[in-house]
C-alpha positions in Angstrom: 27.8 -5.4 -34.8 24.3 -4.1 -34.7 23.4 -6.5 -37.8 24.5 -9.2 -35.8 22.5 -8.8 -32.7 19.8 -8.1 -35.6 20.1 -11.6 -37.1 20.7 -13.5 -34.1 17.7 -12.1 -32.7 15.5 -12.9 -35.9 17.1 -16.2 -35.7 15.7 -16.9 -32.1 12.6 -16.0 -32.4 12.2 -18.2 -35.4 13.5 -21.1 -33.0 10.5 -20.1 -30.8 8.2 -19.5 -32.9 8.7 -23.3 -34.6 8.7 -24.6 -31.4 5.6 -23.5 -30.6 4.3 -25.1 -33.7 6.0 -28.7 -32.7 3.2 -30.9 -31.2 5.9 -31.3 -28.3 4.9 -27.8 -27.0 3.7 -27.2 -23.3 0.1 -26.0 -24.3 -0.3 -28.7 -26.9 1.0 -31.3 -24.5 -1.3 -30.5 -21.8 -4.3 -29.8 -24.1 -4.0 -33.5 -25.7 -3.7 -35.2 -22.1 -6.5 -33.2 -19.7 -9.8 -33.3 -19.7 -12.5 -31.3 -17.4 -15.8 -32.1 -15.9 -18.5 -30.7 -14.0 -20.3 -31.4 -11.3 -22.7 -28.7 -9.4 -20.4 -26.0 -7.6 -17.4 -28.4 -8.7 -15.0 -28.6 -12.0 -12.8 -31.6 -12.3 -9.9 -31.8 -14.4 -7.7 -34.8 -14.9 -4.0 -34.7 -16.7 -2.3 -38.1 -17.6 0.5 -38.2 -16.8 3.4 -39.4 -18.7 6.9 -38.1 -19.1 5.8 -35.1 -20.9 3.2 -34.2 -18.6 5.3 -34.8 -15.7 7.9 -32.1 -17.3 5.5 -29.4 -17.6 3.6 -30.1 -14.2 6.8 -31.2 -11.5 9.7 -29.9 -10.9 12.9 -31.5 -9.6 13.3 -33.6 -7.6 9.9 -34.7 -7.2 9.0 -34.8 -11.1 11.6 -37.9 -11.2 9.2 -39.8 -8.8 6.4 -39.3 -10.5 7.5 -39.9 -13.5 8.3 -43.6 -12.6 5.2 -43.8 -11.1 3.1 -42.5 -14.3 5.9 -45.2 -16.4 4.8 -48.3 -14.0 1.1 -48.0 -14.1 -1.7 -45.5 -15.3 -1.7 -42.1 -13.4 -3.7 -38.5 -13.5 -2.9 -35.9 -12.0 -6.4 -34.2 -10.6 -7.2 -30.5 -9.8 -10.5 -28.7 -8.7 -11.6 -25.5 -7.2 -15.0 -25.4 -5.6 -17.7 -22.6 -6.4 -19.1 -23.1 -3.0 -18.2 -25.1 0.4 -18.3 -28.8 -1.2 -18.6 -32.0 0.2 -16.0 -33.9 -2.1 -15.6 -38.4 -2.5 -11.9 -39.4 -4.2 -13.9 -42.6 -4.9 -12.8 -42.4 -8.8 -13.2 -45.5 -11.1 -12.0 -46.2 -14.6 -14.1 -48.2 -17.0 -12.4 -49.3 -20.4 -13.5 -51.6 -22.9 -16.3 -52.4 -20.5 -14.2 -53.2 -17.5 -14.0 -50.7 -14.2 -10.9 -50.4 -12.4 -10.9 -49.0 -9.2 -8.1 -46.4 -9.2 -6.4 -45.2 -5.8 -6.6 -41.5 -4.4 -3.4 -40.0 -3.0 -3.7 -36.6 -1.5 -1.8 -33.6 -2.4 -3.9 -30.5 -0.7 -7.7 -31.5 -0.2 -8.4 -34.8 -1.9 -9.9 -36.5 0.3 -13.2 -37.3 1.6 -14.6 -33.9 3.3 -16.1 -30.8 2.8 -13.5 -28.4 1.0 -14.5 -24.8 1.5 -15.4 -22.4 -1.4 -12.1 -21.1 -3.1 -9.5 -23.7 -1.8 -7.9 -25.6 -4.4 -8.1 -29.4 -4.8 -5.3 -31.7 -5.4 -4.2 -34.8 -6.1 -3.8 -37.8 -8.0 -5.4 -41.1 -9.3 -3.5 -44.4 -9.7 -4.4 -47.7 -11.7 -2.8 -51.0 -10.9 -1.9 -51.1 -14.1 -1.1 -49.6 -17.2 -4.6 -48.7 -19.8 -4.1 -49.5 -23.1 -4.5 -46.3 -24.4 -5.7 -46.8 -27.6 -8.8 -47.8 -26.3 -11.4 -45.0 -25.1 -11.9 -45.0 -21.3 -13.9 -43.0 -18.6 -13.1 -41.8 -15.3 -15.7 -41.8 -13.2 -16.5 -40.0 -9.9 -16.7 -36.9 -7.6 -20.5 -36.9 -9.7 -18.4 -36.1 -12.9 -17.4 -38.6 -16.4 -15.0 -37.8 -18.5 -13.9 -39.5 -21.4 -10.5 -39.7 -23.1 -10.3 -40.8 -26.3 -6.2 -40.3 -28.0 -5.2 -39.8 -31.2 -2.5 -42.1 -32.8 -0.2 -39.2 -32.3 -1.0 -38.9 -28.4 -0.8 -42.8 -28.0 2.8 -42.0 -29.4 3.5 -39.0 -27.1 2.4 -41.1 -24.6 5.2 -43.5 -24.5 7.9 -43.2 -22.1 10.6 -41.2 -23.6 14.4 -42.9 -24.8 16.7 -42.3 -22.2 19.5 -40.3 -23.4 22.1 -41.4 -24.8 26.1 -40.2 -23.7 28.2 -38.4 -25.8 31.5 -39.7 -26.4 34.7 -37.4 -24.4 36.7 -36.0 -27.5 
């Protein structure tokens, strides 16, 4: 019995251990999609969201929402923490391909125009109209901060909505 619990014990922590490897992972997902920016007293980062994002970020029931928002047009998810008191502008813009593209600010907790005192978090997120092509560098732009993303062939894959599933037949 003991040898049992032995095995099936080796033989889980294998199964974690190779899904920590898989590119799917939490840390790897977040890692490919976020990038962070500075400005004085002020570090931006911004996640795009897609349906892996969303999994690891949201919970139910509000993760469903946003993931149909992230699927219908481009969407980041944005978080700060301010050194000192900071006046802070959601005016964020996107240039790709040499284009800018306004994107729209929604408020979560302190993302929006104001001072947000030293210490309280920031956040929110940015929408597009649209949907980037995302095979294509592109900036965001604001809060006196640029960042660029620039994705992999692998992320531009990850990045894709995932297949719904698909039923199992009753036996």
């Amino acid at each position: 019995m003991k040898r049992l619990i032995a095995i099936a014990l080796v033989c889980a922590f294998a199964a974690f251990a190779a899904a920590a490897q898989e590119p799917g992972n939490n840390s790897t997902v977040l890692k490919e999609f976020t990038r962070s920016g500075g400005a004085e007293g002020l570090a931006w980062t911004f996640v795009l969201l897609n349906d892996r994002t969303v999994d690891v970020l949201f919970q139910a029931p509000g993760k469903y929402a946003m993931r149909a928002r992230a699927n219908q047009a481009t969407t980041f998810y944005v978080q700060a923490t301010p050194d000192k008191d900071t006046p802070i502008d959601a005016k964020f813009e996107i240039e790709q391909d040499g284009k800018t593209i306004p994107a729209t600010s929604l408020n979560i907790k302190n993302f929006s125009a104001g001072v947000v005192a030293k210490g309280n978090r920031i956040d929110g997120i940015l929408q597009l109209d649209r949907k980037l092509d995302l095979s294509h560098p592109f900036k965001i732009k604001g809060g006196n901060t640029a960042v660029e993303f620039k994705l992999t062939p692998e992320d531009v894959k990850l990045a894709l909505p995932l297949p719904p599933p698909t039923a199992t037949p009753a036996p």
